[in-house]
N, C-alpha and C positions, 0 to 999 in steps of 0.2 A: 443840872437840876431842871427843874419843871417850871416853867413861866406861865403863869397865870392871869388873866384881867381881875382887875378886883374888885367885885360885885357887889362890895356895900357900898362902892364911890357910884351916886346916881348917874344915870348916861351923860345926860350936860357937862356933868363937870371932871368928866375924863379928857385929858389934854387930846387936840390932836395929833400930834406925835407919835404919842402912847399909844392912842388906837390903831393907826397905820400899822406900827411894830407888832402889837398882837394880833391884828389881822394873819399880817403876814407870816410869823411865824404859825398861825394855825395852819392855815393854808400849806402851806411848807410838810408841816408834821402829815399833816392827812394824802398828802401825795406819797411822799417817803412809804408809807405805812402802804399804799394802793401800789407801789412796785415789790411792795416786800423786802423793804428795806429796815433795817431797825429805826428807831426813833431816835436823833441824835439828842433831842432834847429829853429825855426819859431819861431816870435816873438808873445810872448801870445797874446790874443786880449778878448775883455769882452765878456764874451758869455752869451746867454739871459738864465734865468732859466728855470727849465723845470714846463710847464703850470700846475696851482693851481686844483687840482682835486675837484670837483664841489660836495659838501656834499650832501649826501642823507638825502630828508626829514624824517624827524621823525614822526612818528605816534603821534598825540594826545593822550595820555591817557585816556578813559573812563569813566566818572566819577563813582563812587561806589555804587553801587543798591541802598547800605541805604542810600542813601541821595534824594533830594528832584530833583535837576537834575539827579541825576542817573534813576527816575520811569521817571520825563519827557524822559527820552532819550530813554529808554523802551517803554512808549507807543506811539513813535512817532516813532520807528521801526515796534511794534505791526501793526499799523496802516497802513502801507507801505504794507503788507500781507494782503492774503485773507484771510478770517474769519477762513475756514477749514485748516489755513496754521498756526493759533497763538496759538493755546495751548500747542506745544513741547517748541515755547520761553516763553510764561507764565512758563513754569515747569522749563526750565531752569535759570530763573527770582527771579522763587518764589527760588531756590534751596540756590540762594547765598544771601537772605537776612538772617540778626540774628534776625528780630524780626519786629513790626510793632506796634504803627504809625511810621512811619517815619515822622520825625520833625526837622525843620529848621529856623531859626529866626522866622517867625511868622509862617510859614504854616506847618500842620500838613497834612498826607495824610493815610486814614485809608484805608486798605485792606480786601475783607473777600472772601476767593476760597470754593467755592460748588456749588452745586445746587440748585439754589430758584428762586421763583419769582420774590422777590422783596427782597432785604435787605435794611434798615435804621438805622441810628446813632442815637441811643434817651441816655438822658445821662443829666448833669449838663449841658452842653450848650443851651438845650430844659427845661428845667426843667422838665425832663422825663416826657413828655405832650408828650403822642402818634400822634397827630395832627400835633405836629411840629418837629417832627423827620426827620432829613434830609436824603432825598435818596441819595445812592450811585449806580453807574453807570455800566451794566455788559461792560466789554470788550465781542464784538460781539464774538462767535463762541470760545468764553473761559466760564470758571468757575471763572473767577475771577470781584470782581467789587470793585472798586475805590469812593473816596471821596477826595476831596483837599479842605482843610476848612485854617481859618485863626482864632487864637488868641491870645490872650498877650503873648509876652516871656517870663513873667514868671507862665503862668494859670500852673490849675493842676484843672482837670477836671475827674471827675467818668462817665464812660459809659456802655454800651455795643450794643448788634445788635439785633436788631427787624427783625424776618426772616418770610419773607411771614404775615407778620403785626400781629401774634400773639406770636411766642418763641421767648425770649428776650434772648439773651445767651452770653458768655463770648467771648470775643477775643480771637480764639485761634493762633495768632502770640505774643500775649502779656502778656509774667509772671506775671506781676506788677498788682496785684491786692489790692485791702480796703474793710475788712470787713462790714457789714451794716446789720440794723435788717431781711431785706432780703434775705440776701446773700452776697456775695462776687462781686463786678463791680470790670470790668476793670480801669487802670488809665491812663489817658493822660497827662504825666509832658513834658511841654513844656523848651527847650535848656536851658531858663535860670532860669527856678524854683532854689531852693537851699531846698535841705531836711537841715529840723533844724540838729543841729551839737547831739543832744542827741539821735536822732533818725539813728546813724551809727556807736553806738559802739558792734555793733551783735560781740559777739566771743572775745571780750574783756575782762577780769580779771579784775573785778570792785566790791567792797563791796555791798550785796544785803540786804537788807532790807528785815522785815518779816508782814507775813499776817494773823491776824487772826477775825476769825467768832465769833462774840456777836449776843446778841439779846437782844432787852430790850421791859419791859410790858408799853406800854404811855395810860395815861389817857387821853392825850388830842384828840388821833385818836382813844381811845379805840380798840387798837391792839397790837397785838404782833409786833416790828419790829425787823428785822433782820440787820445788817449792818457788814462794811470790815474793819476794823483799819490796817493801815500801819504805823510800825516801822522803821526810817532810821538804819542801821546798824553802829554799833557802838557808841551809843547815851552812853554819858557820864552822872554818876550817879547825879542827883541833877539838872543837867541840863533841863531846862525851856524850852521849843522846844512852835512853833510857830503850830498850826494847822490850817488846810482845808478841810471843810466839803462838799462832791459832791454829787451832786443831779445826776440822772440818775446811780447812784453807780455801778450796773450790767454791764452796757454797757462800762463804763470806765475799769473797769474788763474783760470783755469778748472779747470787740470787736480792743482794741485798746494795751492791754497790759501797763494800766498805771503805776503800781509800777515798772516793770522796766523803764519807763521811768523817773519816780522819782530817780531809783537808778542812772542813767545817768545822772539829772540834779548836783544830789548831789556831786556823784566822781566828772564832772568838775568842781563845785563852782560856777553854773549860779545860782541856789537857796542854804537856810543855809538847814540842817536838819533840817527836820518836821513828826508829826502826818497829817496822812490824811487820813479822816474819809468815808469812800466811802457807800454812803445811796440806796440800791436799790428802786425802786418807787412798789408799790401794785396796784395801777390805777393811771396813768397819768395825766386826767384829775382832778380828785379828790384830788389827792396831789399837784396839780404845778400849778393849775389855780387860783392862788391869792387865797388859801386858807390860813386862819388865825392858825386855828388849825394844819397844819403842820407846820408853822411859830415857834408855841408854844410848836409844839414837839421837835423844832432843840433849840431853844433858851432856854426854860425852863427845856428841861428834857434830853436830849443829850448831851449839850451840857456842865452841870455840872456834868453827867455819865463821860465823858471824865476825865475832870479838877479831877476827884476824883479818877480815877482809872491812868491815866496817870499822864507825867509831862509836863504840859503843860502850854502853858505863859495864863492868864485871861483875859488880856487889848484886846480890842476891835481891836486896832493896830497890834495887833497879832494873830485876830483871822479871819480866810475870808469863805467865800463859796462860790459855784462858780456850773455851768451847762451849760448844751448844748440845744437847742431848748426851749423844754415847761420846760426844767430844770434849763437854765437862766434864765426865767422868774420866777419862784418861786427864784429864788438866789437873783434876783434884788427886787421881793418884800419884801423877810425876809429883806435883809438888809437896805430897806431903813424901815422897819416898827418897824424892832429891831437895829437900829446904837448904841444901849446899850452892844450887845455882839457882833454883827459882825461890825466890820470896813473894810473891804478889802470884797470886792463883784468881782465875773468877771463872764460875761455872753458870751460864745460861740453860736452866732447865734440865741439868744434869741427871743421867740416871743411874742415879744411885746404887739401887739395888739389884741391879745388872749381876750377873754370877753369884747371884746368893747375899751373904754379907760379910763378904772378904774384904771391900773397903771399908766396915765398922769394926770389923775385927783387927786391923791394921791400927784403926784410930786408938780402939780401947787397949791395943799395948803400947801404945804412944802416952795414953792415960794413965797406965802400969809404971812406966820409966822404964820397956822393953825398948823403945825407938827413940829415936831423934827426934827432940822436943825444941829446933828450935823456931824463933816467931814467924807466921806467915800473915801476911795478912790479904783474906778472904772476901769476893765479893760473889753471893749468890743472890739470884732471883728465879722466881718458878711463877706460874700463873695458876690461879686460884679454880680453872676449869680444867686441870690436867691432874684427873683423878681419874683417867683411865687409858692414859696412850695406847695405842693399837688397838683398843675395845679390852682390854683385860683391866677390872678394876683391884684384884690383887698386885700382878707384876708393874702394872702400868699409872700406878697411883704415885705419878711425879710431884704431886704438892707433899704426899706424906714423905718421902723419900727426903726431901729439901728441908723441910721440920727438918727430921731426926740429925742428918747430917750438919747443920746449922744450930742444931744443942748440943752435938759433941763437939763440935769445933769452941763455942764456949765455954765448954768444960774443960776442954785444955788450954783455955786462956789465947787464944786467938785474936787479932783482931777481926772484925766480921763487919759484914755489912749484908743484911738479908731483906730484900724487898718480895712483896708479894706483889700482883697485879694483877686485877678482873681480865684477864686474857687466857687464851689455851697454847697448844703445844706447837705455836707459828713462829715463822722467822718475820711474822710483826715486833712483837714481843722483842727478839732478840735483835732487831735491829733497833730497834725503841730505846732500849737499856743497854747498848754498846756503847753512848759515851756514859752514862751512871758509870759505869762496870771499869771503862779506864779514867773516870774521873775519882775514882775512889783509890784504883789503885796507886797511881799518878799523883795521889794530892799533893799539890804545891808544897813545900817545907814540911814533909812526911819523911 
């Protein structure tokens, strides 16, 4: 508080004391007040706080090359520049991507940097139908050119780039490649594909299974054939094991690495141990287009070669075969023509309509009570971009082909199991759905 003298008490009769002290603190206040000091004896008062310092804006973060706004946000900088002004940010562009397409919920955005005329995406989205390969776009006054396409979140699509409309050539931003009797395409696996759970145990300590090379004399193809017997590892003595016989044998071999996938199905227990019999083809056409006599080599003379030198189960329930294009077709003929030794059929991408429709005409006097009606049980898939195999959208329409055959086989009361999949006419696809395919037929306590 404030100390005062008190001016009605006349000067006399102010003690001395008193006076000394208000002296002194006067004296005291008016020095304090001359350094600029507050007044200890002033009565405090509120004082305003000192003004809020005004935050500086923050920069937006950038979004990240690989992503799908990150190129929009690149090529609408691009764009801002003169043409002779964009190829130091193309280079520094391309420098901090890890790889290409870039893919986001649905859009996928391909890249290809050189020099050409023209480049184009031809691939499973075209049905590599040179006509309808889609152009991609140069950024003016760069080497680089763009496409922003859109497809399912979960395709998985084979490609590559048509340059100057004759060299088809690989993606070089993209490791992720699939073998094919051509060669190697690139892969477009869209954010929410899921590689099958057999297909990621690379580098893992897993019991492997063994391979070896037969050959047997058939009277029925009058040939020598050659074939792959796969053993699971560890097969216990006396023990009865289930077999699968595949058509296309070489390419399951060669192009997709099946026995280790077998070894993968088996360590996690998606399939039990089995023999599988891997048949390579001599002529394609000549073996798999509904011919009888290889029908008669797998059922009559193969596959009691097996039963006598292996241990293997006899019942029809146990025993399947299975292929890929013109290799499901012969699989789904044997087995609906011999339901006496194969019961378990599965056709990957089969073609159906192969020689006309003498495999539906087969089925619908099976539907008559002309044939042997008895149960098989079917496992097909086709991909949902294989609406024109070889460029022919009549003959080559394997999605429609897999429909119709997958409604007749329900009309004869089949069991079935039909997947469809945003993929085209690849041994991805078919490697993809090799354990589905023996996990269906195989079901544990089936």
């Amino acid at each position: 508080m404030t100390i005062q003298c008190n001016q009605r008490m006349k000067w006399g009769e102010i003690p001395y004391s008193g006076l000394l002290t208000c002296i002194l603190l006067t004296i005291a206040g008016l020095w304090l007040v001359a350094c600029g000091a507050s007044n200890p004896l002033a009565m405090p008062t509120d004082t305003p706080p000192p003004p809020t310092a005004t935050p500086k804006p923050t920069a937006t973060p950038l979004p990240a090359p690989g992503t799908v706004h990150g190129f929009e946000t690149f090529l609408a900088e691009a764009k801002t520049l003169k043409p002779n002004q964009r190829q130091d940010l193309v280079n520094r562009y391309s420098a901090q991507l890890a790889g290409a397409p870039i893919t986001e919920d649905i859009q996928a955005v391909f890249l290809w940097m050189g020099a050409a005329n023209s480049v184009e995406l031809i691939g499973d989205m075209n049905n590599w139908i040179p006509d309808e390969a889609l152009p991609l776009v140069r950024l003016e006054g760069t080497d680089l050119w763009y496409l922003v396409s859109e497809f399912e979140p979960e395709a998985r699509l084979d490609y590559r780039f048509m340059v100057d409309g004759t060299a088809w050539k690989l993606d070089p931003l993209n490791s992720e490649t699939i073998n094919s009797r051509s060669g190697p395409n690139s892969v477009l696996t869209m954010p929410a594909y899921e590689v099958p759970t057999e297909l990621l145990l690379a580098g893992q300590e897993i019991p492997h299974g063994g391979l070896t090379n037969l050959t047997l004399d058939s009277e029925s193809l009058n040939q020598t054939r050659t074939f792959f017997v796969y053993e699971p590892a560890g097969q216990l003595v006396g023990q009865k094991l289930p077999v699968i016989y595949i058509n296309n044998g070489s390419d399951y071999l060669d192009l997709i690495e099946a026995p280790l996938i077998l070894d993968n199905l088996i360590a996690q227990r998606i399939i039990p141990p089995l023999i599988a019999v891997f048949i390579p083809s001599i002529n394609l056409q000549e073996d798999y287009v509904l011919n009888d006599d290889y029908s008669s080599f797998l059922a009559d003379e193969l596959s009691p070669f097996i039963q006598q030198t292996y241990d293997v189960a006899t019942e029809p329930k146990a025993t399947g075969i299975m292929g890929s294009a013109l290799g499901g077709l012969a699989a789904v003929y044997t087995g609906i023509s011999r339901p006496d030794v194969f019961g378990l059929v599965a056709g990957q991408s089969g073609l159906y309509e192969t020689d006309g429709d003498l495999l539906f005409r087969q089925l619908e006097s099976m539907r008559n009570g002309t044939a042997n009606l008895e149960p098989i049980r079917f496992y097909l898939v086709a991909g949902s971009y294989e609406t024109a195999v070889g460029g022919d959208r009549e003959t080559g329409n394997v999605l429609a082909a897999n429909q119709r055959l997958a409604e007749s086989l329900t009309l004869l009361d089949h069991e079935l199991r039909y997947d469809e999949q945003p993929e085209g006419h690849s041994w991805g696809l078919w490697e993809g759905t090799l354990g589905k395919a023996l996990a269906y037929l195989f079901e544990q306590g089936s």
